[in-house]
mmCIF file of the N, C-alpha and C atoms, coordinates in Angstrom:
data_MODEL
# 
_entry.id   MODEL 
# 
loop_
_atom_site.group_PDB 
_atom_site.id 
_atom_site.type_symbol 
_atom_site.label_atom_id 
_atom_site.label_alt_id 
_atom_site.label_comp_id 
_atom_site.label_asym_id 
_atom_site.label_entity_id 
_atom_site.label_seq_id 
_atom_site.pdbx_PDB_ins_code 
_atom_site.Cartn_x 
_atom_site.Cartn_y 
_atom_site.Cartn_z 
_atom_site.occupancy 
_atom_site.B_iso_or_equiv 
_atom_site.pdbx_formal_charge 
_atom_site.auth_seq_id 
_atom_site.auth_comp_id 
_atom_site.auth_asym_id 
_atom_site.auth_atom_id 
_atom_site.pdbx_PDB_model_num 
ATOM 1   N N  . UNK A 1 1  ? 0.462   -16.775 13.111  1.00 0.00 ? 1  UNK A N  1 
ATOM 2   C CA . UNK A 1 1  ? 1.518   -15.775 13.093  1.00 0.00 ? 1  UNK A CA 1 
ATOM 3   C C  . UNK A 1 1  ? 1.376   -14.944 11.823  1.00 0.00 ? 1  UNK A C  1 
ATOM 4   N N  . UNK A 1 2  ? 1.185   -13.699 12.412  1.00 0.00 ? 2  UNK A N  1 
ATOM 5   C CA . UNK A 1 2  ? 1.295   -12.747 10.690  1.00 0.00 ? 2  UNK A CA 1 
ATOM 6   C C  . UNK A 1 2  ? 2.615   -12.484 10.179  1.00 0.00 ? 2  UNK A C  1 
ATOM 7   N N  . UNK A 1 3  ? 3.622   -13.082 10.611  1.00 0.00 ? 3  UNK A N  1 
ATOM 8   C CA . UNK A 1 3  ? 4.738   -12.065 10.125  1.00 0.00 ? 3  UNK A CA 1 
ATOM 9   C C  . UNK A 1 3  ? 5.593   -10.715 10.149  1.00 0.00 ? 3  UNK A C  1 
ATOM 10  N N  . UNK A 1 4  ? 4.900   -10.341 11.327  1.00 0.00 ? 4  UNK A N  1 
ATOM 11  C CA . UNK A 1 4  ? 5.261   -9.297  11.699  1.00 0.00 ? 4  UNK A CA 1 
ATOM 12  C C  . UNK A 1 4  ? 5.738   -9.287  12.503  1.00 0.00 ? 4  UNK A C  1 
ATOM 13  N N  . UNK A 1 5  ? 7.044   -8.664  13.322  1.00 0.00 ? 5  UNK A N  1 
ATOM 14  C CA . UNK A 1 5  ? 7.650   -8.889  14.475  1.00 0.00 ? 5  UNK A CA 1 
ATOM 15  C C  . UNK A 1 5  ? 6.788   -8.170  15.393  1.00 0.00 ? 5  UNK A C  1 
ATOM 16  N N  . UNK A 1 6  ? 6.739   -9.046  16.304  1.00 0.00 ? 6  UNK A N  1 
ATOM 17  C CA . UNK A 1 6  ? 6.930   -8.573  17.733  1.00 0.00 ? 6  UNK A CA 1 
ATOM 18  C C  . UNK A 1 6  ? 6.942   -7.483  18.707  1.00 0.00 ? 6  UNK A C  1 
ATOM 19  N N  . UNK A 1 7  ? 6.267   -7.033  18.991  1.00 0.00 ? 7  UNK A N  1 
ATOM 20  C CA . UNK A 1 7  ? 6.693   -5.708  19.721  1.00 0.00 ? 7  UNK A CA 1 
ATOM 21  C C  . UNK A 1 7  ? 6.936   -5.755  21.180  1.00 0.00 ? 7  UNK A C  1 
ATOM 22  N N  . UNK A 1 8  ? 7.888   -5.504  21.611  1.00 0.00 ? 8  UNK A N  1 
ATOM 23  C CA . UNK A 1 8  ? 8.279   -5.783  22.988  1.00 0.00 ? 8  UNK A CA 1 
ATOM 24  C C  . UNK A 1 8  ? 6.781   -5.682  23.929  1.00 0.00 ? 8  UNK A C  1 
ATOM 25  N N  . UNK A 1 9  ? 6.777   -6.516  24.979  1.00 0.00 ? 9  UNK A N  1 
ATOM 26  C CA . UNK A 1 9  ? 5.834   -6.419  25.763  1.00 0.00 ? 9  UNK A CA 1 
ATOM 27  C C  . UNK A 1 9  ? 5.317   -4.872  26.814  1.00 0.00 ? 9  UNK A C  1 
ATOM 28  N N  . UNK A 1 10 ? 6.844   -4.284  27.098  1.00 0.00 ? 10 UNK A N  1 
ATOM 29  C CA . UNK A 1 10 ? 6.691   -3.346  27.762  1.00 0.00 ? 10 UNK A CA 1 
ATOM 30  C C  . UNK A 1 10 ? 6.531   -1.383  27.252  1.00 0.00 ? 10 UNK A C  1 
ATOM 31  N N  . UNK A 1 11 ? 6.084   -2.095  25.547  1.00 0.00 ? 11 UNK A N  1 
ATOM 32  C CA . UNK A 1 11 ? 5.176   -0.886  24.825  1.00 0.00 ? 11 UNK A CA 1 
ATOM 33  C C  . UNK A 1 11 ? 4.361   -0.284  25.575  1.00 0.00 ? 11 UNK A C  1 
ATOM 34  N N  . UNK A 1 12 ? 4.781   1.095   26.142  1.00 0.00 ? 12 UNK A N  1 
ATOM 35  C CA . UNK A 1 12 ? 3.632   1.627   26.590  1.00 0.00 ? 12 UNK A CA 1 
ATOM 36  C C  . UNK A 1 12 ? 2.209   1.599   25.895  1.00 0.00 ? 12 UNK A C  1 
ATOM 37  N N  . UNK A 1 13 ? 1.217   2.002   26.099  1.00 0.00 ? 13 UNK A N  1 
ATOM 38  C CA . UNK A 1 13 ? 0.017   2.600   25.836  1.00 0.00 ? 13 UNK A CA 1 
ATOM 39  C C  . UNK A 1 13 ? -0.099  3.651   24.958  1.00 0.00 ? 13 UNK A C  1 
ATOM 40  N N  . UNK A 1 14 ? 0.765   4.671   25.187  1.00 0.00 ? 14 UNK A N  1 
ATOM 41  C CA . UNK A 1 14 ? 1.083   5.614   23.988  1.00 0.00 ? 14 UNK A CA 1 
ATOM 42  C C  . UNK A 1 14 ? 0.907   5.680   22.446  1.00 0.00 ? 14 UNK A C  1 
ATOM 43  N N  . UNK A 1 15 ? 2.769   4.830   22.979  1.00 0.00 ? 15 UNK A N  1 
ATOM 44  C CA . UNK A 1 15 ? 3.258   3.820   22.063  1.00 0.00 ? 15 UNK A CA 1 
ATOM 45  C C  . UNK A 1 15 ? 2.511   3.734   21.077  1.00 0.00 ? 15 UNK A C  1 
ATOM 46  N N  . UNK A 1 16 ? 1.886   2.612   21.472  1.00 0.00 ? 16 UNK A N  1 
ATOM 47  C CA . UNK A 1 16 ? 0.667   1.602   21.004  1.00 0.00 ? 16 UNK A CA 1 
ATOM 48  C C  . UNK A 1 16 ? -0.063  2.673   20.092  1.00 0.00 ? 16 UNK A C  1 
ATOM 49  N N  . UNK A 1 17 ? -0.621  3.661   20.637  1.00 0.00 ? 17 UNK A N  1 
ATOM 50  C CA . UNK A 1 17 ? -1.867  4.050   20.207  1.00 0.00 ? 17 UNK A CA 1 
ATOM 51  C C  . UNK A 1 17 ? -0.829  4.938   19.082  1.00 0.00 ? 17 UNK A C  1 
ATOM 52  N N  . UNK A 1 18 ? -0.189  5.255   19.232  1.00 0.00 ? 18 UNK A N  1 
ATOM 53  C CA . UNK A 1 18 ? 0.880   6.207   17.899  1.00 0.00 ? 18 UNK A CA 1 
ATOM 54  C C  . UNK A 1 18 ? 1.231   5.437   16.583  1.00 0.00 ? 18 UNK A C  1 
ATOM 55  N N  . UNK A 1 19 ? 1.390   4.137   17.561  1.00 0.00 ? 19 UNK A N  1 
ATOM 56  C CA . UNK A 1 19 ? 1.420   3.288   16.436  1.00 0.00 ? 19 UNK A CA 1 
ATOM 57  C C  . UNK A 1 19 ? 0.424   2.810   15.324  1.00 0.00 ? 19 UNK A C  1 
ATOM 58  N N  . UNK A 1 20 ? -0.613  2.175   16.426  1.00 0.00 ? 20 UNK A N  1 
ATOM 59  C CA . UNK A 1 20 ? -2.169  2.304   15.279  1.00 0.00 ? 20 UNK A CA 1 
ATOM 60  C C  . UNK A 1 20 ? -2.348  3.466   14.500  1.00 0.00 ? 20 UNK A C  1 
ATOM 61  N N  . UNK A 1 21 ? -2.138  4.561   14.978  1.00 0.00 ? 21 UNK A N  1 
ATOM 62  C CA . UNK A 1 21 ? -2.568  5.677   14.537  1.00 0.00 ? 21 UNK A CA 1 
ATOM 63  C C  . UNK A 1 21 ? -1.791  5.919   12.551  1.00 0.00 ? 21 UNK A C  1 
ATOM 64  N N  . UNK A 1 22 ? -0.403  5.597   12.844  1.00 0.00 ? 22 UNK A N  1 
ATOM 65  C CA . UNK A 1 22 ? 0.523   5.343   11.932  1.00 0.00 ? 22 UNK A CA 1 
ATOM 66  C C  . UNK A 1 22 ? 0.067   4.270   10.952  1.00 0.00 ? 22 UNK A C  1 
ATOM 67  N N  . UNK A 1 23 ? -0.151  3.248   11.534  1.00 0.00 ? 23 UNK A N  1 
ATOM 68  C CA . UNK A 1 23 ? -0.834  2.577   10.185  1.00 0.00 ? 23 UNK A CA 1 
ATOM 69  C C  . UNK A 1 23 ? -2.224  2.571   10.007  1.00 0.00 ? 23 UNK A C  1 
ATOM 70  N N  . UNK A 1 24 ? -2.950  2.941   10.662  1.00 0.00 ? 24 UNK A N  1 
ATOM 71  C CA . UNK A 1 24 ? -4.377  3.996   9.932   1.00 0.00 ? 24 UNK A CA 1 
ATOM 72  C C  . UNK A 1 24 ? -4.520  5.033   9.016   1.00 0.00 ? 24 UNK A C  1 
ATOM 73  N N  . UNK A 1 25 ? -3.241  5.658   9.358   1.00 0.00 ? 25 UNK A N  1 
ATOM 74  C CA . UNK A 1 25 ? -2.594  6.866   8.161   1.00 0.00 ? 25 UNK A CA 1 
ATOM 75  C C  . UNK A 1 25 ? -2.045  6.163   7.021   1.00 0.00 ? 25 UNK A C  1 
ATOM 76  N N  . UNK A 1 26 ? -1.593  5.082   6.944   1.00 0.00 ? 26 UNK A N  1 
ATOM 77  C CA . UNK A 1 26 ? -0.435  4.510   6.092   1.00 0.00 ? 26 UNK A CA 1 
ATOM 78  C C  . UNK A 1 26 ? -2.125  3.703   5.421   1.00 0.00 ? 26 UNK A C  1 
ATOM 79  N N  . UNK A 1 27 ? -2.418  3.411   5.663   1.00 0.00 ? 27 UNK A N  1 
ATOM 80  C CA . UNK A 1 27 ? -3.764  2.656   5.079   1.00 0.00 ? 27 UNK A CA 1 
ATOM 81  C C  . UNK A 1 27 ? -4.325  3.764   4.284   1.00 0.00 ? 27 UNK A C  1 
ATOM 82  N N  . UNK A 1 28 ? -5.315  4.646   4.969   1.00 0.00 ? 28 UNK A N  1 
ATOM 83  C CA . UNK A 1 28 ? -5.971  5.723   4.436   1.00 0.00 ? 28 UNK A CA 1 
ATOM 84  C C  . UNK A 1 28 ? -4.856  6.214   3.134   1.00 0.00 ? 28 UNK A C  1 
ATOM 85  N N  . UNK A 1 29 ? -3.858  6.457   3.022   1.00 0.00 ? 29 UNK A N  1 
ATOM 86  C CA . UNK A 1 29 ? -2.988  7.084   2.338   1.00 0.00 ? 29 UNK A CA 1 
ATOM 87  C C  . UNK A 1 29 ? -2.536  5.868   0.649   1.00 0.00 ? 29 UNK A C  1 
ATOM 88  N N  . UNK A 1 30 ? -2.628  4.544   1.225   1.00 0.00 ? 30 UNK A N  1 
ATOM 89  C CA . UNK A 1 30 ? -2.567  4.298   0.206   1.00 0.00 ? 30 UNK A CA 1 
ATOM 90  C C  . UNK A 1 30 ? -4.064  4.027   -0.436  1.00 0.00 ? 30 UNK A C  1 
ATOM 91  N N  . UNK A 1 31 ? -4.824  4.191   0.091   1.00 0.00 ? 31 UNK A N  1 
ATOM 92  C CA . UNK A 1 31 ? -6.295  3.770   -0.568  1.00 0.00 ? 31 UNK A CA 1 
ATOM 93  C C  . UNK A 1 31 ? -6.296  5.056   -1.529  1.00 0.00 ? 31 UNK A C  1 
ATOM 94  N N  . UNK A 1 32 ? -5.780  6.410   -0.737  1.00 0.00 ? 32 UNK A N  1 
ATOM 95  C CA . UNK A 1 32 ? -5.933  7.395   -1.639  1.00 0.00 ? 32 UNK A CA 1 
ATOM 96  C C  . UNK A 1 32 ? -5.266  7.507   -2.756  1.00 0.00 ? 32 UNK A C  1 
ATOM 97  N N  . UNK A 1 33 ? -4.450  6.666   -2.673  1.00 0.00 ? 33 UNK A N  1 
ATOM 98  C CA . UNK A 1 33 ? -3.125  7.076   -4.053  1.00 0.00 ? 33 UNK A CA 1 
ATOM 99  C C  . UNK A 1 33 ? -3.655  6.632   -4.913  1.00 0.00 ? 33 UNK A C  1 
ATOM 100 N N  . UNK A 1 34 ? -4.373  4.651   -4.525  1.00 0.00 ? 34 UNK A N  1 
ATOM 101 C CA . UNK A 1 34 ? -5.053  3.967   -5.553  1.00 0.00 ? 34 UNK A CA 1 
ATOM 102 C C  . UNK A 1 34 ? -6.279  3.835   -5.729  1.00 0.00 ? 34 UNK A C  1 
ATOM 103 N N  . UNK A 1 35 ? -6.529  5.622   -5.445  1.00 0.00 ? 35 UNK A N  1 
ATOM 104 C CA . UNK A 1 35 ? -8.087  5.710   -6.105  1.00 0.00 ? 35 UNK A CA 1 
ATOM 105 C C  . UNK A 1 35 ? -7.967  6.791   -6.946  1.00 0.00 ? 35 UNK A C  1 
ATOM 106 N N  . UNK A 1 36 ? -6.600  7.757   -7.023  1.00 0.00 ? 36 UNK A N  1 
ATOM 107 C CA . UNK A 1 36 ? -6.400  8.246   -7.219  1.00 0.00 ? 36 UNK A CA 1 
ATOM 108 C C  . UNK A 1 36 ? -5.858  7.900   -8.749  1.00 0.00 ? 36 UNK A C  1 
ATOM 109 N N  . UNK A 1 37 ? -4.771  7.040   -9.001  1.00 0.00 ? 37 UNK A N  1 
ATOM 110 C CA . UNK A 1 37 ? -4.382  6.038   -9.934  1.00 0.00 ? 37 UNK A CA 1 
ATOM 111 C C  . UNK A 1 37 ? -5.253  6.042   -11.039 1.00 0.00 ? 37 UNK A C  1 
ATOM 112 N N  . UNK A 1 38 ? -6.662  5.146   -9.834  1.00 0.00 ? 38 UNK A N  1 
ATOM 113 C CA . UNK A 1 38 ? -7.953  4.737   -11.334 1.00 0.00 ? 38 UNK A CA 1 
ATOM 114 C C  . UNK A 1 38 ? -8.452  5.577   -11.540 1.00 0.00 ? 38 UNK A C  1 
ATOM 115 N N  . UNK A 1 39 ? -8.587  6.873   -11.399 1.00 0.00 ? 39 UNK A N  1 
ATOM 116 C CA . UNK A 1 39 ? -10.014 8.319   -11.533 1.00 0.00 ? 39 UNK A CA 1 
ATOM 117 C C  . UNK A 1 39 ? -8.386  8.439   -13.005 1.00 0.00 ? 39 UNK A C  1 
ATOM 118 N N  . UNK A 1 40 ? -7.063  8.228   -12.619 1.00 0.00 ? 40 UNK A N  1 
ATOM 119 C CA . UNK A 1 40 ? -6.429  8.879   -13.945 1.00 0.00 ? 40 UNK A CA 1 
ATOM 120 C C  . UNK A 1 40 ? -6.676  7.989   -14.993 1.00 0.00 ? 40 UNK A C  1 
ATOM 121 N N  . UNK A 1 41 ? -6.348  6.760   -14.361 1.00 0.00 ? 41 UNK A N  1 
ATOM 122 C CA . UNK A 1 41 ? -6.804  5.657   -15.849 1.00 0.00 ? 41 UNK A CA 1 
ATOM 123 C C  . UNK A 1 41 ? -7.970  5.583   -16.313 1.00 0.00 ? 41 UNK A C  1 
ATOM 124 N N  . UNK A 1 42 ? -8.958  5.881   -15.589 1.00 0.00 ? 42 UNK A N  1 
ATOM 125 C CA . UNK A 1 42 ? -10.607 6.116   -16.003 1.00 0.00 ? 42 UNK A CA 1 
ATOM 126 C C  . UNK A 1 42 ? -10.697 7.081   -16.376 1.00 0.00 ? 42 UNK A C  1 
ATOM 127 N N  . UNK A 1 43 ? -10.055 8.379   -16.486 1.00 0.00 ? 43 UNK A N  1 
ATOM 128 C CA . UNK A 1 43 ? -10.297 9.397   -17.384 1.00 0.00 ? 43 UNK A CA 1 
ATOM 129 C C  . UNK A 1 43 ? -9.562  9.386   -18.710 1.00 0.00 ? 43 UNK A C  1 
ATOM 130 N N  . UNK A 1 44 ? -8.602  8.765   -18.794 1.00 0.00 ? 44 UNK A N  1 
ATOM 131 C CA . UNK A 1 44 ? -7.899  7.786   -20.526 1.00 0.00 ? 44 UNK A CA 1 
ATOM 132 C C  . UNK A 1 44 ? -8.775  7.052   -20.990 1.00 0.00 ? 44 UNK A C  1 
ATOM 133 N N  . UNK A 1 45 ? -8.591  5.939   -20.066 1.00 0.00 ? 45 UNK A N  1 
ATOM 134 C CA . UNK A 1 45 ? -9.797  4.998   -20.790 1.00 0.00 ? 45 UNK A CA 1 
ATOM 135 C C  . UNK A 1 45 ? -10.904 4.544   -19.884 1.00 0.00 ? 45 UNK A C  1 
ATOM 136 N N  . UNK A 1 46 ? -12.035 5.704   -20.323 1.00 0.00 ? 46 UNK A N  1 
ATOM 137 C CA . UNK A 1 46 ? -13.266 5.315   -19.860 1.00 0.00 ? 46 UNK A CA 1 
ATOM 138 C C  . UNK A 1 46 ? -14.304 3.771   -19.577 1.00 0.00 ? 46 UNK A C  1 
ATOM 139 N N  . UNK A 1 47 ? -13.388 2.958   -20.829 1.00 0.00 ? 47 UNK A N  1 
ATOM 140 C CA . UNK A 1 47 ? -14.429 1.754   -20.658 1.00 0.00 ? 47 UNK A CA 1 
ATOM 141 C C  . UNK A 1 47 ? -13.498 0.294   -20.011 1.00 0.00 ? 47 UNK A C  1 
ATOM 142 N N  . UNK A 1 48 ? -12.166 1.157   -19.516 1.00 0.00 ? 48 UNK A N  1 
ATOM 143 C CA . UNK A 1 48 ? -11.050 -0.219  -18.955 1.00 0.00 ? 48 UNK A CA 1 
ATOM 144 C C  . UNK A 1 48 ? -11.514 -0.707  -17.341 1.00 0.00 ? 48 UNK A C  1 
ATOM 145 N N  . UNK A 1 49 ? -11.302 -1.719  -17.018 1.00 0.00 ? 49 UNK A N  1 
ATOM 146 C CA . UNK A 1 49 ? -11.029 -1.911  -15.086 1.00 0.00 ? 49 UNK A CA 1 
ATOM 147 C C  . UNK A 1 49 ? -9.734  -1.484  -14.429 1.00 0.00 ? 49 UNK A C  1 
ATOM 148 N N  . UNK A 1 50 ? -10.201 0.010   -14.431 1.00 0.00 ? 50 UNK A N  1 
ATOM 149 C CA . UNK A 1 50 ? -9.253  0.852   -13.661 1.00 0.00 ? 50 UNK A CA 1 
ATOM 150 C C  . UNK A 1 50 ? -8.796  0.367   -12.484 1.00 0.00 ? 50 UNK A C  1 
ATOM 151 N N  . UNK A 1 51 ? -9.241  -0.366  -11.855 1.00 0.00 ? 51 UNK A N  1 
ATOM 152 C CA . UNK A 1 51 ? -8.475  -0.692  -10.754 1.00 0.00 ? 51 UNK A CA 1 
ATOM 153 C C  . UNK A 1 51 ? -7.701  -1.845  -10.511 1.00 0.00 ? 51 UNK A C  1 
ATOM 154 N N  . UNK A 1 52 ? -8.179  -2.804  -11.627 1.00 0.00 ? 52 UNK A N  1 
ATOM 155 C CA . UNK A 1 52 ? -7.724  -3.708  -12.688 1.00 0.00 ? 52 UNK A CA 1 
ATOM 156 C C  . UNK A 1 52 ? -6.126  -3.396  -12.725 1.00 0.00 ? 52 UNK A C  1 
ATOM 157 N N  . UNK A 1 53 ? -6.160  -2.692  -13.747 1.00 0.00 ? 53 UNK A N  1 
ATOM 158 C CA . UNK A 1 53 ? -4.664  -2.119  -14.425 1.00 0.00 ? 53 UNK A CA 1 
ATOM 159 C C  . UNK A 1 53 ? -3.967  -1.592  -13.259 1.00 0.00 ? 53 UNK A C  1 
ATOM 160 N N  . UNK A 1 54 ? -4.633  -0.624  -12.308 1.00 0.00 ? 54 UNK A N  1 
ATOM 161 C CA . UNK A 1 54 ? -3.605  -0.219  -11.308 1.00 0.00 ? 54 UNK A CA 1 
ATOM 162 C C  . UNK A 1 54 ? -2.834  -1.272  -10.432 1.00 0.00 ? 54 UNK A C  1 
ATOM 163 N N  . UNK A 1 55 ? -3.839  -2.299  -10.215 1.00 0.00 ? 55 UNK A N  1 
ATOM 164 C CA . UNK A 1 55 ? -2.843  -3.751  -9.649  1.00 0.00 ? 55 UNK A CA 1 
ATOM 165 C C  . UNK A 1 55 ? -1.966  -4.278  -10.712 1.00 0.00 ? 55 UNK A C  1 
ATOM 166 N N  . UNK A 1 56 ? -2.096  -4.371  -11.522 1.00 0.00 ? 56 UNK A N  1 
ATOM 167 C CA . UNK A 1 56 ? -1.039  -4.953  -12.524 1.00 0.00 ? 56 UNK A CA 1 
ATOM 168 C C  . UNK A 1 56 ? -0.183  -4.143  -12.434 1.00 0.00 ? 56 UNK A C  1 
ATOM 169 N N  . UNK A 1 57 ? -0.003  -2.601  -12.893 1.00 0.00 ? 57 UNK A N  1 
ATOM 170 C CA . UNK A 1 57 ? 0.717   -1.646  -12.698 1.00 0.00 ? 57 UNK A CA 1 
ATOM 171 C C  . UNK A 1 57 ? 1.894   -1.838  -11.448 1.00 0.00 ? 57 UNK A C  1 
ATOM 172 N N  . UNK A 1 58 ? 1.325   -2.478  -10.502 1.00 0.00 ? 58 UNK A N  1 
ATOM 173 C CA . UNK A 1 58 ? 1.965   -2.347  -9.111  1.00 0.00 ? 58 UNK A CA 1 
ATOM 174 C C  . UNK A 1 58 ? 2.667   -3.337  -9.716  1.00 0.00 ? 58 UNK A C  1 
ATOM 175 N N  . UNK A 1 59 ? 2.498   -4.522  -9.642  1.00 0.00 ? 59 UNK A N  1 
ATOM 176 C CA . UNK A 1 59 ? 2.717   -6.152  -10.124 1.00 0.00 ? 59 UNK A CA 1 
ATOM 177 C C  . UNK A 1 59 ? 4.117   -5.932  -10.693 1.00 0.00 ? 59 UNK A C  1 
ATOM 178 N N  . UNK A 1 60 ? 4.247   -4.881  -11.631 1.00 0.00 ? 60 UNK A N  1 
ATOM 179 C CA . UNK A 1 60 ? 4.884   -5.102  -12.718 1.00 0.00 ? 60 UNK A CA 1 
ATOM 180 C C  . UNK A 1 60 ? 6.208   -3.849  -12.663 1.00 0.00 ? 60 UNK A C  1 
ATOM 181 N N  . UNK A 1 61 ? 5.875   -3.110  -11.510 1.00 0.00 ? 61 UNK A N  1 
ATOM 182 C CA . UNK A 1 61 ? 6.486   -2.313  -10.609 1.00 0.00 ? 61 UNK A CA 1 
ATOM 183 C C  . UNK A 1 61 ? 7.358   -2.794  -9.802  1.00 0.00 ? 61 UNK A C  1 
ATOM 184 N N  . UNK A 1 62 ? 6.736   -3.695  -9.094  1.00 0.00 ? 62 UNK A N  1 
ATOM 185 C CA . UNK A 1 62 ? 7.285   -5.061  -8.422  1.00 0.00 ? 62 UNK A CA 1 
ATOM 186 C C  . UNK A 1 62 ? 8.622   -5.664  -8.854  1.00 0.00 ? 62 UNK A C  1 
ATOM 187 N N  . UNK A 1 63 ? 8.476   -6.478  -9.899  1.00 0.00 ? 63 UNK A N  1 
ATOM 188 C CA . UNK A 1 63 ? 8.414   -6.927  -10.171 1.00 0.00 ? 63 UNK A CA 1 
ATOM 189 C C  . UNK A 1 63 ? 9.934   -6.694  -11.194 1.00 0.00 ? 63 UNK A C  1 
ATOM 190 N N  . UNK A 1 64 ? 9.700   -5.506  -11.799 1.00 0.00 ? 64 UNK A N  1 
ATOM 191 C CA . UNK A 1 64 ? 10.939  -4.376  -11.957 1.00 0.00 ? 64 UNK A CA 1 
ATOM 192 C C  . UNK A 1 64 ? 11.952  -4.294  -10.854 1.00 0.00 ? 64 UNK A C  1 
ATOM 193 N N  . UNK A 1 65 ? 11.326  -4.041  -9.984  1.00 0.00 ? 65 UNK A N  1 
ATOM 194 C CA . UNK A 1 65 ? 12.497  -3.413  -8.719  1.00 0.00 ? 65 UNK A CA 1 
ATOM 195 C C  . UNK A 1 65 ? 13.205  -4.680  -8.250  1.00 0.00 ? 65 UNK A C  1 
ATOM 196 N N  . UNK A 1 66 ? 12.597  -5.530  -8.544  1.00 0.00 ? 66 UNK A N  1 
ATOM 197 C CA . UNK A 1 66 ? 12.908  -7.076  -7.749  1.00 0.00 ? 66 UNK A CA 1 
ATOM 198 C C  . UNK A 1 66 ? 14.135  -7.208  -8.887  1.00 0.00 ? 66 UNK A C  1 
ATOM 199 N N  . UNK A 1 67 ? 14.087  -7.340  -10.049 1.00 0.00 ? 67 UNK A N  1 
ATOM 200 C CA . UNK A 1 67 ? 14.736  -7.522  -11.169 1.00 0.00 ? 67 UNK A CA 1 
ATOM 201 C C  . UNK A 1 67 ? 16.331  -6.577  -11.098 1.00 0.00 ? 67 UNK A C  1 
ATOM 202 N N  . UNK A 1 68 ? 16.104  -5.222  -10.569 1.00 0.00 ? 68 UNK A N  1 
ATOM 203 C CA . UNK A 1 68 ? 17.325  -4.603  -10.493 1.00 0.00 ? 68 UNK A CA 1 
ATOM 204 C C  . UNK A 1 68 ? 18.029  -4.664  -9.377  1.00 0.00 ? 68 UNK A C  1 
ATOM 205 N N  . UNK A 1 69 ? 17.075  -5.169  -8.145  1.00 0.00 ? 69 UNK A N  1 
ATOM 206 C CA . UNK A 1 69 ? 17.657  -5.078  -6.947  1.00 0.00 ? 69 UNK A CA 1 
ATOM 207 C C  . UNK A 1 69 ? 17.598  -6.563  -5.982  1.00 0.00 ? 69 UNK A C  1 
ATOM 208 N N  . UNK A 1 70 ? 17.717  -7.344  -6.304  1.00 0.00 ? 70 UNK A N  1 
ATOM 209 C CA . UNK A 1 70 ? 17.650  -8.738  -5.796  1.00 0.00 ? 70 UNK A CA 1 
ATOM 210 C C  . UNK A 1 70 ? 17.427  -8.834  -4.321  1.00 0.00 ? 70 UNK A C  1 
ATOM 211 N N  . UNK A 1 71 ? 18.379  -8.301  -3.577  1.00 0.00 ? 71 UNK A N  1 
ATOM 212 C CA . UNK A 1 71 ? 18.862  -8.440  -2.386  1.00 0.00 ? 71 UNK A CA 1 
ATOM 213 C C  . UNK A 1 71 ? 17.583  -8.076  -1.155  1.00 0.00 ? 71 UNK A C  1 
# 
């Protein structure tokens, strides 16, 4: 089980395919943000693991929001 609910059985075909389509976009879109992220932190600091820091960044983003917003 992934955790993800369920989608009624009687999803059209459409549906379906609007849906993939949606998180193919939602994928592509964040790959771009966090490549986008490290080309900024790699142009500060040339010799860091830019992509490194951008996960921590998130982490700690996280991690924040969790802190003000519990629920």
């Amino acid at each position: 089980m992934s955790g993800m609910p369920e989608l009624p059985k009687t999803l059209d075909s459409l549906a379906q395919a609007r849906i993939a389509e949606n998180l193919r976009r939602t994928v592509e879109l964040t790959e771009l943000g966090l490549a986008l992220r490290a080309a900024v932190i790699r142009r500060h600091d040339p010799n860091c693991d830019a992509m490194k820091r951008v996960m921590h960044e998130i982490r700690l983003a996280k991690e924040q929001a969790w802190r003000v917003n519990p629920s």
